[in-house]
C-alpha positions in Angstrom: -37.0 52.2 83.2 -40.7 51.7 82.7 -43.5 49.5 84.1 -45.9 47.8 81.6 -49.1 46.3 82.2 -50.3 44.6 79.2 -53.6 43.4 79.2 -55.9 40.9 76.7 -59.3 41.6 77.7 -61.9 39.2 78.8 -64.3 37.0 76.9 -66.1 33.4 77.8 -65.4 30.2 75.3 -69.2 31.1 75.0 -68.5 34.6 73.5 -65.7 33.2 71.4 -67.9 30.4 69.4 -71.1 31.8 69.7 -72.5 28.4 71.0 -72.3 26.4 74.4 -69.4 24.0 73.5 -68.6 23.1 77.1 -65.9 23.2 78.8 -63.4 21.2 75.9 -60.1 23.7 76.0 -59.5 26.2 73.4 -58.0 29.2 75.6 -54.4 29.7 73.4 -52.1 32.5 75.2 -51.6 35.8 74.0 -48.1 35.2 71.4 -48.4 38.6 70.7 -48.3 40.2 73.8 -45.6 37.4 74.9 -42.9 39.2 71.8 -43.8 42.5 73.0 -43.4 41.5 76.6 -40.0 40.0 75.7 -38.9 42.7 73.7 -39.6 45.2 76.6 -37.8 43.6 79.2 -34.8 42.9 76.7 -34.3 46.8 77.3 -35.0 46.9 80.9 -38.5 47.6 81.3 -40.3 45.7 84.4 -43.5 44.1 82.1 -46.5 41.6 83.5 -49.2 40.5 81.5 -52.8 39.7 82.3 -54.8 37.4 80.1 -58.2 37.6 81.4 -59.9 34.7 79.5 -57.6 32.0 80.7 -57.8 33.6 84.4 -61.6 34.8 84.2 -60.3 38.2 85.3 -62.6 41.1 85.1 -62.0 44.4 85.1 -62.0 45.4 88.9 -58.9 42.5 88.2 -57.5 45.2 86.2 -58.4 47.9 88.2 -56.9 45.6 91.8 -53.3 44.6 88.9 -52.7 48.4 88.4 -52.8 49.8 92.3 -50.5 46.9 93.3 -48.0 47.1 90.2 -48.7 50.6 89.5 -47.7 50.6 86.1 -47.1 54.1 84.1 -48.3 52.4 80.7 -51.1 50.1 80.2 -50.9 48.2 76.5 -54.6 46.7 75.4 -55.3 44.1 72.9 -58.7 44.5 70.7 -59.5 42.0 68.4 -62.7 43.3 66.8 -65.3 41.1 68.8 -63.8 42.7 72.2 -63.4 46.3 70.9 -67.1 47.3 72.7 -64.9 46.0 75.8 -61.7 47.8 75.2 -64.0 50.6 74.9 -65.6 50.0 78.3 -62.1 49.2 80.2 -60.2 52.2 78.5 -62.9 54.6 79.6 -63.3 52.7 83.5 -59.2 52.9 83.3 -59.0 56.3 82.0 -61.4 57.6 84.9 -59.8 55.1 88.0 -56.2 56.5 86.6 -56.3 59.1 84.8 -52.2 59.6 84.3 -51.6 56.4 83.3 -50.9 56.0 79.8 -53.1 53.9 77.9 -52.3 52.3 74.4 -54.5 50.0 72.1 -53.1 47.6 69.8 -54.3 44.5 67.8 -56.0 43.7 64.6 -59.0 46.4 65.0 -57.5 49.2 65.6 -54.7 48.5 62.8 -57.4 48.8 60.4 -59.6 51.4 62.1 -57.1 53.5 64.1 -59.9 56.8 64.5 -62.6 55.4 65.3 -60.4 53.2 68.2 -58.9 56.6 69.3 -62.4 58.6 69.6 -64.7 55.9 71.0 -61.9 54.5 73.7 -60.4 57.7 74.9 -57.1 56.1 75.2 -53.8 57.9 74.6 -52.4 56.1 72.0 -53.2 53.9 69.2 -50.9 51.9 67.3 -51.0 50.0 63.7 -49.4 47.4 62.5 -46.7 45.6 64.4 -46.5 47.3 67.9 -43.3 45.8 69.4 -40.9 48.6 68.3 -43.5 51.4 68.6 -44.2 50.3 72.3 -40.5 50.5 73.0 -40.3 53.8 72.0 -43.6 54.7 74.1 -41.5 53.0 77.1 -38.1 54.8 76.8 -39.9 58.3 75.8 -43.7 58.5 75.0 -44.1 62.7 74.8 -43.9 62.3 70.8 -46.4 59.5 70.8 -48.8 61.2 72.9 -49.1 64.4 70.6 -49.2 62.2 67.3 -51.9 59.9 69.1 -52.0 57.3 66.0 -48.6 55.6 65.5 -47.6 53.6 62.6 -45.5 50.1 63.9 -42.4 49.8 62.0 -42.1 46.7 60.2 -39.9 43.6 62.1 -37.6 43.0 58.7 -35.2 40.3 60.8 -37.3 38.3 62.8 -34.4 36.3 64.1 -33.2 39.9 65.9 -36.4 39.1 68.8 -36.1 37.3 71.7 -38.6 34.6 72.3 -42.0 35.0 74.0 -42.2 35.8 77.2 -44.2 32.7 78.0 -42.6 32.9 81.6 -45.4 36.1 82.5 -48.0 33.5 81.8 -49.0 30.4 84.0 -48.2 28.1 80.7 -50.3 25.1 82.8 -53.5 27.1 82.4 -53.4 26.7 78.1 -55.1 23.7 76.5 -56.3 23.3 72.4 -59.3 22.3 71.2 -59.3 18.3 70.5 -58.4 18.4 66.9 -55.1 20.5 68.1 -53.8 18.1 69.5 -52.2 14.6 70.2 -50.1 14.0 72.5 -50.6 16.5 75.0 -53.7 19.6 75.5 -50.8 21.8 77.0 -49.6 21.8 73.6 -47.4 24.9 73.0 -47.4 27.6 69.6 -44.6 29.1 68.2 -43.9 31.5 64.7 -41.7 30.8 62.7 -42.8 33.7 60.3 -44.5 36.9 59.3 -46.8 38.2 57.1 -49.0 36.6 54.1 -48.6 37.1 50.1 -51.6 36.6 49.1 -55.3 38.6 48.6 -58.0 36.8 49.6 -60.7 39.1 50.0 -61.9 37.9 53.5 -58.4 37.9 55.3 -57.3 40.6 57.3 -53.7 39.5 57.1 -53.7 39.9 52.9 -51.0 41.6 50.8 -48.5 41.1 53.8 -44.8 41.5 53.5 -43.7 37.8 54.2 -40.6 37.4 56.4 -39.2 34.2 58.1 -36.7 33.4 60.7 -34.0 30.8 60.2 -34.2 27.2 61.0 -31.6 27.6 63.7 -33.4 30.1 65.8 -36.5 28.0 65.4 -34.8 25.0 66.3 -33.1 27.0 69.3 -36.5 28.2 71.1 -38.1 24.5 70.4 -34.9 23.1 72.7 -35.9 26.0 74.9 -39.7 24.5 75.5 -38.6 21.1 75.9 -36.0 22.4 78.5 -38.0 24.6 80.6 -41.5 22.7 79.8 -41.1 19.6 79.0 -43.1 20.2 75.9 -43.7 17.4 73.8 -45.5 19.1 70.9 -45.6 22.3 69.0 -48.5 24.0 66.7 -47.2 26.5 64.0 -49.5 29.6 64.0 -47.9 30.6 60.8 -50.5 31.4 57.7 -48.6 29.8 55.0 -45.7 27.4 56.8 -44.8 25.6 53.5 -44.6 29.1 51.3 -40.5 28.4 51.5 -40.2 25.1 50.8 -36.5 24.5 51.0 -37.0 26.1 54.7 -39.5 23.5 55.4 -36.8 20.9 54.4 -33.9 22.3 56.4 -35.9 22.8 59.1 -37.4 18.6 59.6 -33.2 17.9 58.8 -32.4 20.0 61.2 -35.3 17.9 64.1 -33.2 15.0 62.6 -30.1 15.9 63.3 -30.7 16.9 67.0 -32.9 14.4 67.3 -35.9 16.3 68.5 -38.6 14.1 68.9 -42.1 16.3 69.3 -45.5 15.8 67.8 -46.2 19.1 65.3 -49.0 20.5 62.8 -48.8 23.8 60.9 -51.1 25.4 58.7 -50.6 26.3 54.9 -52.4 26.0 51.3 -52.6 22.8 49.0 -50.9 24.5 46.5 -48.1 24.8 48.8 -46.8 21.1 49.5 -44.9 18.4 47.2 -44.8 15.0 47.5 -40.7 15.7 49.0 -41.9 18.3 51.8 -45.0 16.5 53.3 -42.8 13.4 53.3 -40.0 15.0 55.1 -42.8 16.8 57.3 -44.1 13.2 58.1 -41.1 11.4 58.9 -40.1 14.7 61.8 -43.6 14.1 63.8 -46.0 16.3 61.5 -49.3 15.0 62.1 -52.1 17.3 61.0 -51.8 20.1 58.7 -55.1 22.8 58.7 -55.6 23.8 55.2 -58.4 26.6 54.0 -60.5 24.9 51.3 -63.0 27.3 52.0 -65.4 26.3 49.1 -66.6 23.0 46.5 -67.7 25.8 43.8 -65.0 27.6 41.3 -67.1 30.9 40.9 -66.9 31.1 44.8 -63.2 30.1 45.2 -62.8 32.7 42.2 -64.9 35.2 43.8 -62.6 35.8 47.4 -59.6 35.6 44.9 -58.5 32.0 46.3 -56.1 31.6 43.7 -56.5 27.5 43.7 -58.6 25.2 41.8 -60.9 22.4 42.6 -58.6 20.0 41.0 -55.6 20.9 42.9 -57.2 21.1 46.1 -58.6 17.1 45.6 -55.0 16.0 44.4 -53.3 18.3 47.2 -55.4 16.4 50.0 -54.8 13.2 48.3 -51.2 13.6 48.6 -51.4 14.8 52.1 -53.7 11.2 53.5 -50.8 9.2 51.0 -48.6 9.5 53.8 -50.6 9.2 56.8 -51.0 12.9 58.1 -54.2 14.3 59.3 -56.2 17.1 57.4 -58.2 19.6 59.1 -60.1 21.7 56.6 -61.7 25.3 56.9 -64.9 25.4 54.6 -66.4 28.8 54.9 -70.6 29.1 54.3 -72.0 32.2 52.8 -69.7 33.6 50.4 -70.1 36.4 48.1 -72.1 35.2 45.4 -73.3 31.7 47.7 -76.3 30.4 47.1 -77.6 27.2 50.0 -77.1 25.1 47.2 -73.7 26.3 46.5 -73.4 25.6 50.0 -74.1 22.5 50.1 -71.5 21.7 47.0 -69.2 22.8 49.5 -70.5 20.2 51.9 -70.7 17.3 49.7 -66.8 18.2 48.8 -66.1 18.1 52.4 -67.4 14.5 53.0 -66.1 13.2 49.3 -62.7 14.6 50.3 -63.0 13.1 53.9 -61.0 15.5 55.8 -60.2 14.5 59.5 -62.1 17.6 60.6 -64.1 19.8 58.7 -64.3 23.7 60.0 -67.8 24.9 58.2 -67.5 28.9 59.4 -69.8 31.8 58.6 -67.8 34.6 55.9 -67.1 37.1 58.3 -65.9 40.5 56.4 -63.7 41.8 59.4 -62.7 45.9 58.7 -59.7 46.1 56.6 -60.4 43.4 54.3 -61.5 43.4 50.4 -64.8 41.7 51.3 -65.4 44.3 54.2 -65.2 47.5 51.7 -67.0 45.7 49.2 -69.9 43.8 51.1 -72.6 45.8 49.4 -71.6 44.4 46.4 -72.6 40.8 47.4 -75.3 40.8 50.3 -75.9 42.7 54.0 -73.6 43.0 57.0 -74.5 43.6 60.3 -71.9 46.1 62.0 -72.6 44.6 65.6 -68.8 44.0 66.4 -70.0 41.9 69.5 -71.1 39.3 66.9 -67.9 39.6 65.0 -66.6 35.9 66.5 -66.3 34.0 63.4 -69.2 32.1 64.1 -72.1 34.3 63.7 -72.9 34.8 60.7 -72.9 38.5 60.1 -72.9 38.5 56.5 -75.8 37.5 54.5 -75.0 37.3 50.5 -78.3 37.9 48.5 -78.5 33.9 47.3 -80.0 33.7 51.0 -83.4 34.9 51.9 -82.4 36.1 55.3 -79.4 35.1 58.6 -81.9 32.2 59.7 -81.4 30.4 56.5 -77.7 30.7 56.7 -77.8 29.8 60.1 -79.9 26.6 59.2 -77.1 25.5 56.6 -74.5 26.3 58.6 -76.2 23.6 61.3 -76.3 21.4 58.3 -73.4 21.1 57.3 -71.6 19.9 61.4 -74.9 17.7 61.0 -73.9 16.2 57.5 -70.1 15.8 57.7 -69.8 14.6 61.5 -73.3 12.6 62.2 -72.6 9.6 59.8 -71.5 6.1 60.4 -68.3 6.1 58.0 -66.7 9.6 60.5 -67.6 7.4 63.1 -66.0 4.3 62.0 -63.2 6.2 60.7 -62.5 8.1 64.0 -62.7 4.6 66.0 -60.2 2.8 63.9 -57.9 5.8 64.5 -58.1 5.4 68.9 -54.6 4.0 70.1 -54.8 5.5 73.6 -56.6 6.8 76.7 -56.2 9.8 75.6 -57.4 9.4 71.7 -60.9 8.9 73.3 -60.9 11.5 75.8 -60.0 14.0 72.8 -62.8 12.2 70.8 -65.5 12.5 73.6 -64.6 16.4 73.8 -64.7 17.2 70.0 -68.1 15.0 70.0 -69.2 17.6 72.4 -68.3 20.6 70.3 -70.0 18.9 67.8 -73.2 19.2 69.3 -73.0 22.1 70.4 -72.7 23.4 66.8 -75.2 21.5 65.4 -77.8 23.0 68.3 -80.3 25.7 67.5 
């Protein structure tokens, strides 16, 4: 059998939102590494994962992990904003211990597998979903090695994995940002699916292959939590939870029937709910529901290939407040074919639709996507992955005169929706505990920090 070290490399909350937030939560564990982990050790293999953010490890962490557990495969995560760093570690790695065998995974190199290979050195790249592919780099890599750029297969039953191996982590460690939460900051995240149908042109996770796992599986790991970690609330990382919505019913019977009683929010699109599923969601502990409304202008919503309308997305939210659940909403500023003034349609929609929380973010075209192959079309983009956080705003569409006028909006529109008596009022008549003004003193905080120059 084999020994894995898998490995999520380092970054500061700093890095991550481009801003001084403080210190206000907002380190989530590694799921990803957790279902390889799990999947490895369901064969036999010995497996120990280090998440650097959450443990400020550095790399002579790494360096002081791999003499004492002397693993003969090292797995690295590289989102794009840490691929500079996977670059760094793969090389320091690579020259400590040269006959270790190194493999880089993730979102970056899925869509830009050569330049990954030729910039890190490492062994082994792999696209796609890397759980199967890393078992067969465990049981017998020689194949792997010569073809250097593996293709994942495809999970088609996602029911056929074992959980997360959240036991490899210190759990304790992981607290959400204050909007994620409400009864608890340890709150955990689960999947209950994969893959996403639709093309916008700024998500890397378009044109996927959509699978889901059955409510009793789901329903078996949430026992699990409250078992082993006394969890008392849950947030689905899932794209588009409400895309099956006679799942979405089973599933809150089935929190009925066992009598589960845990606090939960999901993310999905308005033009995913009925009046029947957000009720049922409601009544089984749903609280807040994140929903990308991205823009309050038609040509732009048209533009990223949205697929929704203005009018559904005001009746959508107004369905969503009927019955009492919170709404976070992700408004992105400086879309193709934005204007500030378009912007600022999109703010005014933000504040006349009153959304709990309002997530203004720079367009950021990461590689892979529509908007990345097709960026000269619209404006500039600044190939500085370092600044590829989601809150930098890389892209500038021509409507702007340059990055400090989309910088300037982008203060605006924190300063616009959140600095105004009615939020205020609104978010005071909402505090029942302790612990609703703690979460409101942090996200205050954030706040700020977003609103700074």
């Amino acid at each position: 059998m084999t020994k894995v070290l898998l490995v999520f490399p380092p970054y500061s909350l700093k890095e991550r939102y481009a801003k001084n937030v403080g210190n206000v939560g907002g380190h989530l564990p590694p799921l990803g590494l957790c279902y390889m982990a799990s999947m490895l050790e369901k064969e036999g293999h010995t497996v120990q994962i280090m998440d650097c953010p959450v443990n400020n490890y550095a790399i002579d962490d790494i360096y002081k992990r791999i003499k004492e557990f002397k693993p003969e495969v090292i797995g690295l995560g590289a989102v794009t904003m840490l691929i500079d760093r996977a670059i760094e570690f793969t090389k320091g790695i690579k020259k400590e211990f040269p006959d270790r065998i190194v493999v880089i995974g993730g979102p970056h190199p899925t869509k830009m597998p050569n330049e990954t290979l030729e910039q890190t050195g490492c062994d082994i790249v792999v696209q796609g979903e890397a759980e199967l592919a890393f078992l067969d780099i465990a049981k017998n890599p020689q194949p792997l090695l010569e073809k250097k750029i593996v293709q994942g297969a495809m999970l088609r039953n996602l029911d056929e994995m074992p959980f997360p191996a959240r036991h490899l982590l210190d759990m304790n460690l992981y607290t959400s940002l204050p909007n994620n939460y409400k009864r608890d900051k340890n709150v955990f995240q689960m999947l209950t699916t994969r893959g996403c149908p639709y093309v916008c042109t700024f998500c890397a996770s378009a044109n996927g292959v959509f699978r889901q796992r059955s409510v009793g599986n789901v329903i078996a790991e949430i026992k699990q939590l409250i078992e082993q970690y006394n969890v008392k609330e849950i947030v689905f990382w899932d794209d588009i939870f409400t895309l099956n919505k006679r799942w979405v019913l089973d599933f809150c019977n089935a929190l009925k029937t066992e009598k589960i009683d845990i606090a939960w929010s999901c993310e999905t699109r308005l033009d995913l709910i009925n009046e029947e599923v957000v009720k049922a969601m409601k009544e089984t502990g749903c609280w807040n529901i994140f929903f990308g409304i991205e823009s309050g202008n038609q040509e732009l919503l048209d533009n990223i290939k949205k697929k929704t309308t203005l009018d559904l997305i005001r009746k959508g939210v107004a369905m969503v407040k009927k019955y009492g659940i919170e709404i976070r909403g992700s408004f992105m500023i400086g879309l193709p074919g934005e204007t500030p003034e378009m912007a600022r349609k999109t703010i005014d929609l933000a504040i006349e639709l009153d959304v709990d929380y309002a997530q203004f973010s720079p367009t950021t075209p990461y590689p892979g996507t529509e908007l990345y192959d097709t960026f000269s079309k619209w404006g500039t983009l600044d190939v500085n992955f370092k600044e590829y956080n989601g809150w930098t705003p890389v892209f500038v569409p021509n409507g702007y005169k340059n990055g400090e006028e989309l910088r300037a909006v982008h203060r605006e529109a924190f300063r616009k929706f959140y600095i105004r008596p009615s939020y205020f009022i609104n978010r005071i008549k909402k505090i029942r505990t302790w612990n609703d003004v703690k979460r409101n003193i942090n996200g205050l905080r954030m706040v700020l920090g977003f609103t700074s120059a």
